[in-house]
C-alpha positions as CSV (number, residue, x, y, z in Angstrom):
1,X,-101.0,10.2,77.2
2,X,-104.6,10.7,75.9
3,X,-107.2,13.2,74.3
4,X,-109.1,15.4,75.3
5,X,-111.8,17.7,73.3
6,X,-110.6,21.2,72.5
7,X,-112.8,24.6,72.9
8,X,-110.4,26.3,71.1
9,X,-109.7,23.9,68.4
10,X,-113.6,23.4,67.4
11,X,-113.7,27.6,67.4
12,X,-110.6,27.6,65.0
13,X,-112.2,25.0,62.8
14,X,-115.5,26.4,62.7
15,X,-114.0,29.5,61.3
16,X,-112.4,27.5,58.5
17,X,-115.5,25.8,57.7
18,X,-117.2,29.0,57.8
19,X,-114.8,30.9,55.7
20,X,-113.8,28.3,53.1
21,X,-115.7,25.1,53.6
22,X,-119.6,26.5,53.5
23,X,-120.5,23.0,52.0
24,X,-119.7,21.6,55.4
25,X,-122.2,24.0,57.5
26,X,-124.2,20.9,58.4
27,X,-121.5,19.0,59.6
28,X,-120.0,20.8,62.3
29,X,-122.2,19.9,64.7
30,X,-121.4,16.5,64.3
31,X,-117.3,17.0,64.3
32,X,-115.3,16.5,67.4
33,X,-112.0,18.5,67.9
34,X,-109.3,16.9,70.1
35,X,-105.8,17.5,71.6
36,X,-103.5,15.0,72.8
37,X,-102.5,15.3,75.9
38,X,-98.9,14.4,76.6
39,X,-98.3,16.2,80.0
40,X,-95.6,18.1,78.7
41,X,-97.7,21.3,78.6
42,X,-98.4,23.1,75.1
43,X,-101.3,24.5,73.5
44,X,-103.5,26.7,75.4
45,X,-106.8,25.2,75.4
């Protein structure tokens, strides 16, 4: 099992922040979005 970063989490969050977090504009490039990796399958990254 491990992480791995997630496209599709960071474009989901960034939404969030853009829509109801606008005091955290500056900080999403400094955010990291991960998934953990189980090898069962699941999200679609």
């Amino acid at each position: 099992m491990g992480y791995e970063k997630s496209p599709r989490i960071r474009e989901i969050a960034e939404e969030l922040i853009d829509d109801h977090h606008p005091h955290l504009k500056d900080a999403k490039e400094l955010l990291e979005y991960y998934v953990r990796d189980d090898g069962g399958g699941g999200l679609d990254r």
